[in-house]
DRENPA-3360 file (N, C-alpha, C; in nm, 2 decimals, always signed):
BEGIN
1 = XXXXXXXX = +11.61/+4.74/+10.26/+11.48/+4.75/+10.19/+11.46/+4.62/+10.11 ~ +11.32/+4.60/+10.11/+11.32/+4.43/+10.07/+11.17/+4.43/+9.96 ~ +11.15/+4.42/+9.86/+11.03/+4.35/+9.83/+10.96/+4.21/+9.84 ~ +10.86/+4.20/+9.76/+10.78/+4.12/+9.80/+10.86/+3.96/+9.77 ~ +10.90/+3.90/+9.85/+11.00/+3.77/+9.89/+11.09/+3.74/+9.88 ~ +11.15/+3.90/+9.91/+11.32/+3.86/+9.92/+11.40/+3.92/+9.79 ~ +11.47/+3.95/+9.77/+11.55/+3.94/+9.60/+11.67/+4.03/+9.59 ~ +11.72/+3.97/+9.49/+11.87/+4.03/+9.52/+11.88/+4.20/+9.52;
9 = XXXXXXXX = +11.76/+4.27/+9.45/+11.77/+4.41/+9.44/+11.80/+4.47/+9.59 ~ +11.70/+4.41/+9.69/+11.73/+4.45/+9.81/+11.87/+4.46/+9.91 ~ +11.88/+4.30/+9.84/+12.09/+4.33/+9.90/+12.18/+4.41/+9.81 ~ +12.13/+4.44/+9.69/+12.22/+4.53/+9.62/+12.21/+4.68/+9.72 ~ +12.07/+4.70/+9.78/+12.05/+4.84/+9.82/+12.10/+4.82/+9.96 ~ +12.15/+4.70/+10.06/+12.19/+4.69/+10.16/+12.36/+4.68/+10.13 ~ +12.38/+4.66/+10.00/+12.55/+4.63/+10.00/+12.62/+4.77/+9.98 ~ +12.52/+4.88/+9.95/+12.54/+5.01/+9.90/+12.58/+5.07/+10.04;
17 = XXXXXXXX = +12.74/+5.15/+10.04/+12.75/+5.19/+10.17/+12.75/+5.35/+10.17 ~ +12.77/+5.38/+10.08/+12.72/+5.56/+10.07/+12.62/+5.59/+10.23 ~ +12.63/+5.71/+10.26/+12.56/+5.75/+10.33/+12.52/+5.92/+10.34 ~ +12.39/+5.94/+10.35/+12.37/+6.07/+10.30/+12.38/+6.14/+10.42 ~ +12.46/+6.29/+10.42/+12.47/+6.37/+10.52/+12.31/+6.39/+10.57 ~ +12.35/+6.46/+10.71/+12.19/+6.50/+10.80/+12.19/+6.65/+10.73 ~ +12.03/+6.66/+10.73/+11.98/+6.79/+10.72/+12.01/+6.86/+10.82 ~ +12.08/+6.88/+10.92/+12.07/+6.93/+11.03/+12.23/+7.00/+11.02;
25 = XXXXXXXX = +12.33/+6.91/+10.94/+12.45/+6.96/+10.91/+12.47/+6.97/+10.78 ~ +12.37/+6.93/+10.67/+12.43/+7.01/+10.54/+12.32/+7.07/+10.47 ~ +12.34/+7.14/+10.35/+12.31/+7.23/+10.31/+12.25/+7.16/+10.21 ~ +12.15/+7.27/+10.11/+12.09/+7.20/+9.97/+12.18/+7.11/+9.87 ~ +12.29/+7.11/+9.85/+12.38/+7.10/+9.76/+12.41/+6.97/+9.78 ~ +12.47/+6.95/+9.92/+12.54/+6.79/+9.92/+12.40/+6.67/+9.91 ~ +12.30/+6.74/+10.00/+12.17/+6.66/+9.99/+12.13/+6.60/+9.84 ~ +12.15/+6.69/+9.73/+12.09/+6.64/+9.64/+12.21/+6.55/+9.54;
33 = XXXXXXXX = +12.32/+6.58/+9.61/+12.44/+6.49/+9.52/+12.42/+6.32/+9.62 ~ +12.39/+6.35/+9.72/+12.33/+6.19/+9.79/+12.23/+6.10/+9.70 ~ +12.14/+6.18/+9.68/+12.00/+6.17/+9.62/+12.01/+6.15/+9.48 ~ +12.13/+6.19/+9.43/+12.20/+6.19/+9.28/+12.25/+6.01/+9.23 ~ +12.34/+5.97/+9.36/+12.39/+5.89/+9.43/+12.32/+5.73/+9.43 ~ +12.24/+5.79/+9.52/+12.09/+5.66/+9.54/+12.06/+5.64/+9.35 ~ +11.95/+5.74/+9.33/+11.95/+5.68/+9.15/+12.08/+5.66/+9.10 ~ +12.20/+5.68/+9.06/+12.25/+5.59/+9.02/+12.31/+5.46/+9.04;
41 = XXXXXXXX = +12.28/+5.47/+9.17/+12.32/+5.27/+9.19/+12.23/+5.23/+9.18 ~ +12.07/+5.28/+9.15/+11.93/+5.18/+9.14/+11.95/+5.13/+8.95 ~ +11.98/+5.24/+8.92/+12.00/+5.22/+8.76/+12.07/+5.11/+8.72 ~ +12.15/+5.07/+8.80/+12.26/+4.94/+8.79/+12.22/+4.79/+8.77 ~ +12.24/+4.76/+8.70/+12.22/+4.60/+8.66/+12.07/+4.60/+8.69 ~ +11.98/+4.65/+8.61/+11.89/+4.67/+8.53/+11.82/+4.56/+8.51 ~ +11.91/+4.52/+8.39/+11.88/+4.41/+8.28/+11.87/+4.25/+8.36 ~ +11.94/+4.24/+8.50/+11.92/+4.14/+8.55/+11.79/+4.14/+8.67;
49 = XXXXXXXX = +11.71/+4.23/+8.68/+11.58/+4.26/+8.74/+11.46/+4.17/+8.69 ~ +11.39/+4.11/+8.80/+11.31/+4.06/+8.77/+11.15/+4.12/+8.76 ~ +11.06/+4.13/+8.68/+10.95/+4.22/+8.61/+10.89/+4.29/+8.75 ~ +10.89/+4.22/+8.90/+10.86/+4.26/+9.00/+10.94/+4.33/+9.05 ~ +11.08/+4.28/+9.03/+11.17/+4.35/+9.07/+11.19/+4.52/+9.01 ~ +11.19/+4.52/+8.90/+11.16/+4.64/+8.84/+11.06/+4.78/+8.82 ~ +10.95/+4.67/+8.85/+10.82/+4.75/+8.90/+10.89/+4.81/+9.03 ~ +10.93/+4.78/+9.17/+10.95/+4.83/+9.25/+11.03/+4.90/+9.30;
57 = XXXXXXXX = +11.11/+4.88/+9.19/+11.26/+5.01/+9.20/+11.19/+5.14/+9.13 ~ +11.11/+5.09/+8.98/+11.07/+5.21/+8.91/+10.98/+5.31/+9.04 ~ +10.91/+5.25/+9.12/+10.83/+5.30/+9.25/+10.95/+5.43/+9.32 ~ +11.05/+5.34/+9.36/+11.15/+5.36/+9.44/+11.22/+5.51/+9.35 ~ +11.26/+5.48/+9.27/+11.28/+5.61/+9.14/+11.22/+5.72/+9.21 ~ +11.08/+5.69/+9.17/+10.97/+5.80/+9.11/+10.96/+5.88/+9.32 ~ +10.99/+5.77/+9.36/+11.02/+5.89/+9.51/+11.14/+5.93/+9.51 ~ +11.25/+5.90/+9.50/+11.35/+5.97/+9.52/+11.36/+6.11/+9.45;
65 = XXXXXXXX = +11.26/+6.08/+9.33/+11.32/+6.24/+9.22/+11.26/+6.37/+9.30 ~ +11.10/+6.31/+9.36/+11.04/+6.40/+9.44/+11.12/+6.45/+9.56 ~ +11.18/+6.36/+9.61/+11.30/+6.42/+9.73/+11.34/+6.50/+9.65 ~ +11.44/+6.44/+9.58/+11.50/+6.54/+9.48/+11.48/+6.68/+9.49 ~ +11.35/+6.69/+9.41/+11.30/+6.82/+9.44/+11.25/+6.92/+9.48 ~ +11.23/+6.81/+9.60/+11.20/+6.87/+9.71/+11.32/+6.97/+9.82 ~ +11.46/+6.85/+9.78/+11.56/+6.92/+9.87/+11.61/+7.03/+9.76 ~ +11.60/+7.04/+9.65/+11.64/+7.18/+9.53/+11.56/+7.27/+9.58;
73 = XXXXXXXX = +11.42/+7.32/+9.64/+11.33/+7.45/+9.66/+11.36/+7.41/+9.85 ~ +11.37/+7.33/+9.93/+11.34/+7.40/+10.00/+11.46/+7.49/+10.09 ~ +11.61/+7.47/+10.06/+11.67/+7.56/+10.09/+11.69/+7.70/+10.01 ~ +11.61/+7.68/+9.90/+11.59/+7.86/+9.86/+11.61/+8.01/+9.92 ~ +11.71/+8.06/+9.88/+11.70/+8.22/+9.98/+11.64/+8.26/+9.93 ~ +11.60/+8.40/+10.03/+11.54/+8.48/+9.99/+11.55/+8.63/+10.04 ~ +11.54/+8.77/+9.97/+11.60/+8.89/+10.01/+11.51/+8.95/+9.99 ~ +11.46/+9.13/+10.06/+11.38/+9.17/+10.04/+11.46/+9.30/+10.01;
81 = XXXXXXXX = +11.35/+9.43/+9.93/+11.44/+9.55/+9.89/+11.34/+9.67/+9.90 ~ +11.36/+9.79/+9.94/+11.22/+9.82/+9.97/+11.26/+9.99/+9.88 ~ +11.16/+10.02/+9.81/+11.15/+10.12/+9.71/+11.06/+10.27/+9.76 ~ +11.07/+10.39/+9.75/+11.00/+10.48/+9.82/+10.97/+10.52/+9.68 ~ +10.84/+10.56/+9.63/+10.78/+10.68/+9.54/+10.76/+10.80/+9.61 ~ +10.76/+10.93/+9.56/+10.71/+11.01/+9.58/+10.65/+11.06/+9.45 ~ +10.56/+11.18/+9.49/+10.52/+11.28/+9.37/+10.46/+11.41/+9.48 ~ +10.47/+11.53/+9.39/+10.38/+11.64/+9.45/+10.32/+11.73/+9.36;
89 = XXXXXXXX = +10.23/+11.73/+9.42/+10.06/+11.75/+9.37/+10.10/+11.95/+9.33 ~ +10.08/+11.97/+9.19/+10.14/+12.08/+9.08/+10.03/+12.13/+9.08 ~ +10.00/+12.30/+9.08/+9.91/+12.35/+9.01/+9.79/+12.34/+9.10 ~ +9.77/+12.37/+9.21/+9.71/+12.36/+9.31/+9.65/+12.50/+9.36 ~ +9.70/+12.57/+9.28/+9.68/+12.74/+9.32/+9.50/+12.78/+9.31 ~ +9.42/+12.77/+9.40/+9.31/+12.86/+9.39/+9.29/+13.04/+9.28 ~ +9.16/+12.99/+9.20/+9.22/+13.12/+9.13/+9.06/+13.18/+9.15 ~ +9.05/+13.27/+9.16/+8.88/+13.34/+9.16/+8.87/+13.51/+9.09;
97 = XXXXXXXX = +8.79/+13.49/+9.01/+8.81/+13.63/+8.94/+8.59/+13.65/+8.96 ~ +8.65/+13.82/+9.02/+8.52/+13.92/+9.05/+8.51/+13.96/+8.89 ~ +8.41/+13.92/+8.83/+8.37/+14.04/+8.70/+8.28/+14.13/+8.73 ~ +8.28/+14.18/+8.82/+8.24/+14.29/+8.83/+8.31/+14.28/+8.97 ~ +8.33/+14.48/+8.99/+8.38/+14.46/+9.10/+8.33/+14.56/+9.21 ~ +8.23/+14.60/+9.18/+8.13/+14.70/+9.28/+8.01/+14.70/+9.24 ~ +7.95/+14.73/+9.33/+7.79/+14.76/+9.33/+7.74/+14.84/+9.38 ~ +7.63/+14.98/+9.37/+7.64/+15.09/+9.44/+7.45/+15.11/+9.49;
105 = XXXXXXXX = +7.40/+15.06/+9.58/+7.29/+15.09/+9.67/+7.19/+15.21/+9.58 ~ +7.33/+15.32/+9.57/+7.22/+15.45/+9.51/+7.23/+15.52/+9.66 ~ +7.06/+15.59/+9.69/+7.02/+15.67/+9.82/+6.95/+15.56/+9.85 ~ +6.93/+15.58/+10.01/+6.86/+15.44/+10.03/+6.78/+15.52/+10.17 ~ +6.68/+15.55/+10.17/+6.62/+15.63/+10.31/+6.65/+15.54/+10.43 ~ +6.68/+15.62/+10.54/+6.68/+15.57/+10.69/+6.57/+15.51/+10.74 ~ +6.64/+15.38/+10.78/+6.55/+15.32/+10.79/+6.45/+15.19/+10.72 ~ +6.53/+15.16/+10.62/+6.48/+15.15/+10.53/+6.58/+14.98/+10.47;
113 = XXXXXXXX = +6.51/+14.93/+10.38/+6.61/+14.85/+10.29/+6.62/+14.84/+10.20 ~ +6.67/+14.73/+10.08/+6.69/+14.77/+9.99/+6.80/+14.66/+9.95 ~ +6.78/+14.65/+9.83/+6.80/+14.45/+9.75/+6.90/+14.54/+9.64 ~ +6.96/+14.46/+9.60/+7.09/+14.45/+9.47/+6.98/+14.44/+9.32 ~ +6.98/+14.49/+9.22/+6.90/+14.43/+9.09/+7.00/+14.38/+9.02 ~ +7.12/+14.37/+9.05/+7.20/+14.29/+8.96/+7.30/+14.20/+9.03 ~ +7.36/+14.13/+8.99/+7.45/+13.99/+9.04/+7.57/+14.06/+9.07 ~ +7.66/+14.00/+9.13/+7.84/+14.03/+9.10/+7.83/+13.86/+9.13;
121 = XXXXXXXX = +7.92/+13.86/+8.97/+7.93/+13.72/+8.95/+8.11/+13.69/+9.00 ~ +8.14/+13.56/+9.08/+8.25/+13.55/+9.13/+8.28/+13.37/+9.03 ~ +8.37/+13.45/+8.94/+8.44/+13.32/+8.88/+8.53/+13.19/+8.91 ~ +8.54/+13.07/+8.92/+8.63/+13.00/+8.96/+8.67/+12.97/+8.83 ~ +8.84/+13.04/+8.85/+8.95/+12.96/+8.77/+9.07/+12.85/+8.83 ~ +9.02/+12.86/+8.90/+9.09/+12.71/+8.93/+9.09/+12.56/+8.86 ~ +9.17/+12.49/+8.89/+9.18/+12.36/+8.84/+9.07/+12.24/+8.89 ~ +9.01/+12.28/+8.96/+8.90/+12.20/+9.09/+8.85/+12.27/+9.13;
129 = XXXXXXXX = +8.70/+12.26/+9.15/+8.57/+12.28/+9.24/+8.65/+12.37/+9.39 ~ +8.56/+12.45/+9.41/+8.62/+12.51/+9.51/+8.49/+12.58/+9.58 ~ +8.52/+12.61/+9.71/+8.41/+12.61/+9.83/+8.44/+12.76/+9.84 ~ +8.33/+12.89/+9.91/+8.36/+13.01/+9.91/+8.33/+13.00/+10.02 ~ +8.41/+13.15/+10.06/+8.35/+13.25/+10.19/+8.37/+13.38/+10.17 ~ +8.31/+13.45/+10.26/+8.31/+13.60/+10.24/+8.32/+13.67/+10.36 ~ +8.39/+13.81/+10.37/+8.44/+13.87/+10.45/+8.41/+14.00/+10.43 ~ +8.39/+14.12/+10.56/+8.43/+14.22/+10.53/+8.53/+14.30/+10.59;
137 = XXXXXXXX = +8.64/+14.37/+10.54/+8.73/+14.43/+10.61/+8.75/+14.56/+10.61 ~ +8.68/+14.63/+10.58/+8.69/+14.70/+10.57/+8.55/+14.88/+10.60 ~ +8.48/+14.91/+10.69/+8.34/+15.02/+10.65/+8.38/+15.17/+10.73 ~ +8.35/+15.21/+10.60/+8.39/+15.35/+10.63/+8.34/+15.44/+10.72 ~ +8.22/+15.39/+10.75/+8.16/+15.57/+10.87/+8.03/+15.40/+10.93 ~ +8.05/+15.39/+11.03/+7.91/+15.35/+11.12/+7.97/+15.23/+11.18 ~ +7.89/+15.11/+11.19/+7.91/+14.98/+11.23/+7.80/+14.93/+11.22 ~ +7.88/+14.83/+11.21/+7.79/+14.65/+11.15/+7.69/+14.61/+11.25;
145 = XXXXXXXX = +7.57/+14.53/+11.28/+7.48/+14.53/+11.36/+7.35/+14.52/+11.30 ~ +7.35/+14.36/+11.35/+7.19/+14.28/+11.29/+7.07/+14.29/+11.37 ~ +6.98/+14.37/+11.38/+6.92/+14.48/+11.29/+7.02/+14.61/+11.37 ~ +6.99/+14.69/+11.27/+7.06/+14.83/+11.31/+7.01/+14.88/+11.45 ~ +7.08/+14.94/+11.57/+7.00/+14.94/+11.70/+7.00/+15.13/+11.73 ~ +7.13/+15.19/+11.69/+7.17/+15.28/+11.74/+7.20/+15.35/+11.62 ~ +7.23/+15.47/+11.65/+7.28/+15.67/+11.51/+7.39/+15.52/+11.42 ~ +7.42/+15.52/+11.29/+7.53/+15.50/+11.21/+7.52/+15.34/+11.18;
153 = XXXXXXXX = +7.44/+15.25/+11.31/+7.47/+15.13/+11.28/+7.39/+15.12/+11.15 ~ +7.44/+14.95/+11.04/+7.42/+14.96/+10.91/+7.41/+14.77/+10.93 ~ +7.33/+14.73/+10.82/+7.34/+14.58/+10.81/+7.36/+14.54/+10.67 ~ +7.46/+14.47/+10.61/+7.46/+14.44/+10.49/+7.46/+14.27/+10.49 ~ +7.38/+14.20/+10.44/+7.42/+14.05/+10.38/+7.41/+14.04/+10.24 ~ +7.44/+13.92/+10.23/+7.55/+13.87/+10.11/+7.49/+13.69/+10.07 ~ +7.44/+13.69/+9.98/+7.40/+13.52/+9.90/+7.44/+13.50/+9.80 ~ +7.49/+13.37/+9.73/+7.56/+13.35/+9.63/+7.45/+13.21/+9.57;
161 = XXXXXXXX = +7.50/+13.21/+9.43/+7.43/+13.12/+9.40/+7.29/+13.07/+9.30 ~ +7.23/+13.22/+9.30/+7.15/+13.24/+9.25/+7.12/+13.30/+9.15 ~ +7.09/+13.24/+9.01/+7.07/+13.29/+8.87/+7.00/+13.42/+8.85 ~ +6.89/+13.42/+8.90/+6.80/+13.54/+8.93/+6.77/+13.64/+9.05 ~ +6.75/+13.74/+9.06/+6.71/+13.81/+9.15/+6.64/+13.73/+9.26 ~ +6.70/+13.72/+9.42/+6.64/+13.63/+9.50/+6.54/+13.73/+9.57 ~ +6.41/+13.69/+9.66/+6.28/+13.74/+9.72/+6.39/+13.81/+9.79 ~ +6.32/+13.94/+9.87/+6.41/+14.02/+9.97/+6.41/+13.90/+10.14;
169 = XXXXXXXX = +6.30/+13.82/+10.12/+6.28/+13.70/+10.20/+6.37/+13.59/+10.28 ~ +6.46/+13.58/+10.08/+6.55/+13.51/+10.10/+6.68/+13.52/+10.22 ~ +6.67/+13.66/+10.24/+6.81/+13.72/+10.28/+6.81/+13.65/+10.48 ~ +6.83/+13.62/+10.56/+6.83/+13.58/+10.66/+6.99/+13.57/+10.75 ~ +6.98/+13.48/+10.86/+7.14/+13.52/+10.94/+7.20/+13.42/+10.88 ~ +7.19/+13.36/+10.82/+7.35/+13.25/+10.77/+7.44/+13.37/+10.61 ~ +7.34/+13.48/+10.61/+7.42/+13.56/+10.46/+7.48/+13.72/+10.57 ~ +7.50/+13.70/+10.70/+7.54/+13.80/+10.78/+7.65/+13.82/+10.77;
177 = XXXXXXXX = +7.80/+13.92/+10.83/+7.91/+13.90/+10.81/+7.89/+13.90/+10.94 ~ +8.00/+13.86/+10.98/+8.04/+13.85/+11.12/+8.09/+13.98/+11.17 ~ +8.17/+14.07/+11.12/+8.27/+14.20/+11.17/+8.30/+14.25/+11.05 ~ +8.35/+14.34/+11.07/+8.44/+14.45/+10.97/+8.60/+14.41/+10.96 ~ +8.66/+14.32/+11.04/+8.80/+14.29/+11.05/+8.83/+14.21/+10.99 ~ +8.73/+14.16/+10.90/+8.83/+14.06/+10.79/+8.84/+13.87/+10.82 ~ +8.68/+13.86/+10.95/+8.66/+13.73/+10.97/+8.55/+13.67/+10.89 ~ +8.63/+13.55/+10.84/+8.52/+13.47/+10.70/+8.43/+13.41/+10.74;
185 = XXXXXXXX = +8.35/+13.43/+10.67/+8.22/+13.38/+10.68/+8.17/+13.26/+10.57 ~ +8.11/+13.15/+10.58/+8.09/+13.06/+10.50/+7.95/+13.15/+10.37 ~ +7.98/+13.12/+10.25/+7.93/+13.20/+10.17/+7.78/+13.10/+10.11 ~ +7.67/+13.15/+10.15/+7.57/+13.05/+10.19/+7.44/+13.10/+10.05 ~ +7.39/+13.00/+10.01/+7.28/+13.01/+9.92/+7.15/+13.03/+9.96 ~ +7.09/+13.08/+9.88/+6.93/+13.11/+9.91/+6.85/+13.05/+9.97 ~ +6.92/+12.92/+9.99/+6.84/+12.82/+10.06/+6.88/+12.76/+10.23 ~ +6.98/+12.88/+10.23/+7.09/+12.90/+10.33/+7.20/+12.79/+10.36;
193 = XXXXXXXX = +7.23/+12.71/+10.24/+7.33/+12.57/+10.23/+7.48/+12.66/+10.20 ~ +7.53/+12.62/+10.24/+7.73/+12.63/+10.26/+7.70/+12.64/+10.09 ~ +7.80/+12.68/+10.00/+7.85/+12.70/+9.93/+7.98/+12.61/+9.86 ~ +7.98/+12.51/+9.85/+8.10/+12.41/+9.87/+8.17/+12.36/+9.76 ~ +8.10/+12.39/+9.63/+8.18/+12.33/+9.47/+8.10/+12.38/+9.41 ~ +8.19/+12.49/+9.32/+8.17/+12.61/+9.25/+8.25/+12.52/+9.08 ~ +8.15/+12.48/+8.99/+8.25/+12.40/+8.91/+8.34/+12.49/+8.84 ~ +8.43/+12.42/+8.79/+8.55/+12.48/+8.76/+8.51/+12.53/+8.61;
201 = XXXXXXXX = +8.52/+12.67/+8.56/+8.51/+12.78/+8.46/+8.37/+12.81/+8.49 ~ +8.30/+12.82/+8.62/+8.17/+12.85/+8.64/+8.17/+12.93/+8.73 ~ +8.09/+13.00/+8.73/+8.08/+13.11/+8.81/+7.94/+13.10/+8.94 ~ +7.98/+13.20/+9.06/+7.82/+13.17/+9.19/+7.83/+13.31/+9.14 ~ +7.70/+13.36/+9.13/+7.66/+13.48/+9.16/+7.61/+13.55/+9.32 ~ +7.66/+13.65/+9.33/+7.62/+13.68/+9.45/+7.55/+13.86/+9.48 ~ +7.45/+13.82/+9.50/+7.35/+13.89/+9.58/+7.33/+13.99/+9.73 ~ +7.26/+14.10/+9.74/+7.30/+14.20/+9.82/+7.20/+14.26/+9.91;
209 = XXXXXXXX = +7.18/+14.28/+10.01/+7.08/+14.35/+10.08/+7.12/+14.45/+10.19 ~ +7.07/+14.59/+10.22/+7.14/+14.67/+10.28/+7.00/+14.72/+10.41 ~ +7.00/+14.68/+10.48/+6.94/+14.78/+10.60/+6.97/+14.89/+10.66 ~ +6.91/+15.00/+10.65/+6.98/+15.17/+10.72/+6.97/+15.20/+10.91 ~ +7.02/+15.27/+10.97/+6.96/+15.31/+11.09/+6.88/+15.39/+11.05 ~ +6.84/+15.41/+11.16/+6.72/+15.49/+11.21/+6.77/+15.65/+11.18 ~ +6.88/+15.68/+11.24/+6.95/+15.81/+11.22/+7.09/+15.79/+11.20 ~ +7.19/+15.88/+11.15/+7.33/+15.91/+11.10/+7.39/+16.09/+11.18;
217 = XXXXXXXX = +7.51/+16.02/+11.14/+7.58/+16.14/+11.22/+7.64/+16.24/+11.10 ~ +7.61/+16.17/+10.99/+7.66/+16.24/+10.85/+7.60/+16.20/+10.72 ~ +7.55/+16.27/+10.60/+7.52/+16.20/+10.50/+7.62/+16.13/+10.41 ~ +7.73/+16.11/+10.43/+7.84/+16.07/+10.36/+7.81/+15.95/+10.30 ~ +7.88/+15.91/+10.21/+7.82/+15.77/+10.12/+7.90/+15.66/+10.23 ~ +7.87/+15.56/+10.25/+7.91/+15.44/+10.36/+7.98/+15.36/+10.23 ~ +8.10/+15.31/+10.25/+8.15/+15.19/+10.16/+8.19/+15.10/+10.24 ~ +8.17/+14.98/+10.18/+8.17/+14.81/+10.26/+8.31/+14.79/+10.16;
225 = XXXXXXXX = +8.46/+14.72/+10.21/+8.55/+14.65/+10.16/+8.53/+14.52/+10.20 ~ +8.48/+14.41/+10.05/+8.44/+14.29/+10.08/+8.58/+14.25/+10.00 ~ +8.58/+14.09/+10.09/+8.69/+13.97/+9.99/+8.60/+13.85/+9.97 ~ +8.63/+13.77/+9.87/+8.56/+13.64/+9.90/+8.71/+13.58/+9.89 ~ +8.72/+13.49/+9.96/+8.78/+13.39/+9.94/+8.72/+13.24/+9.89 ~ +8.80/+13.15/+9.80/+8.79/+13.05/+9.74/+8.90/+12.93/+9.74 ~ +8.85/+12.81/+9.81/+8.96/+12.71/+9.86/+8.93/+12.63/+9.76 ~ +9.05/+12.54/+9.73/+9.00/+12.43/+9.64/+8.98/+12.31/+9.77;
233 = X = +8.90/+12.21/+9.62/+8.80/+12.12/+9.72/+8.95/+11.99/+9.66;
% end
């Protein structure tokens, strides 16, 4: 290496016989003791440098330290470690409380219908918003059948949601049960919309309409066993 016309720094750096291992066969370590090596023989006889001379080593320096640090980061290891969380979700339990828990038609002539004047309010105590449905499982003397067609058949629906007494209007086929065996039904508002988040310490009120047959095979009182069910959202 030579600067500008020759000068003894360059034969000092040609007399130097050190030689730095290949990257190819050594590691971070011996690389930078090479590189350790080079600056200290540039440091050498200093004081006999000429102001050109000096300027060009200081050059020469200021790249080696970047090697330098360059060969300290780029053999860096590196390891990976891999962590699992879990958690599970407490207190999840749907809770729904009937305050009231019957409602009674009265006499209702054949043939005839006839609306609820009071609510059965269905509470949500749960932790979360929760969606309803309604079922019946249970009727004592006839069968279910939208409109009544035959002796005993009976129709009852069912709407939730409504603060006040709904029109007899309101009542239509989305507030129908499906059967007497205990298959749910989505529990539907006056305006015939799903039922879907009932806020939590709030209550849906729900509403009643009964259609009679035409004729019976007994005057016996008819009882409906209803459930609602309540899922959290």
């Amino acid at each position: 290496m030579k600067n500008e016309g020759g000068n003894a720094y360059g034969k000092k750096l040609e007399r130097w016989s050190g030689s730095c291992p290949s990257e190819a066969d050594k590691k971070g370590g011996p690389i930078m003791d090479c590189l350790r090596m080079v600056v200290g023989r540039m440091l050498k006889g200093v004081s006999s440098m000429t102001k050109g001379e000096l300027k060009m080593k200081n050059k020469i320096i200021g790249l080696v330290m970047v090697m330098m640090l360059a060969a300290g980061t780029a053999f860096a290891a590196q390891d990976t470690a891999e962590v699992d969380i879990y958690v599970t979700p407490g207190n999840v339990t749907a809770s729904l409380t009937a305050l009231t828990t019957w409602y009674n038609f009265g006499t209702v002539n054949l043939a005839a219908s006839s609306h609820s004047v009071t609510g059965v309010v269905l509470q949500n105590d749960s932790v979360s918003t929760v969606s309803m449905e309604k079922c019946i499982t249970a009727l004592s003397l006839g069968a279910l059948v939208y409109p009544p067609a035959a002796q005993d058949d009976i129709a009852l629906y069912c709407l939730g949601d409504a603060a006040t007494m709904p029109a007899p209007a309101s009542f239509g086929a989305t507030h129908e049960f499906t059967n007497v065996t205990g298959t749910y039904d989505t529990l539907a508002d006056s305006g015939a919309a799903d039922i879907t988040a009932v806020p939590v310490g709030k209550g849906t009120t729900t509403w009643y309409k009964i259609t009679m047959p035409s004729s019976v095979s007994s005057s016996a009182q008819r009882k409906f066993d209803l459930t609602f069910r309540a899922t959290t959202n």
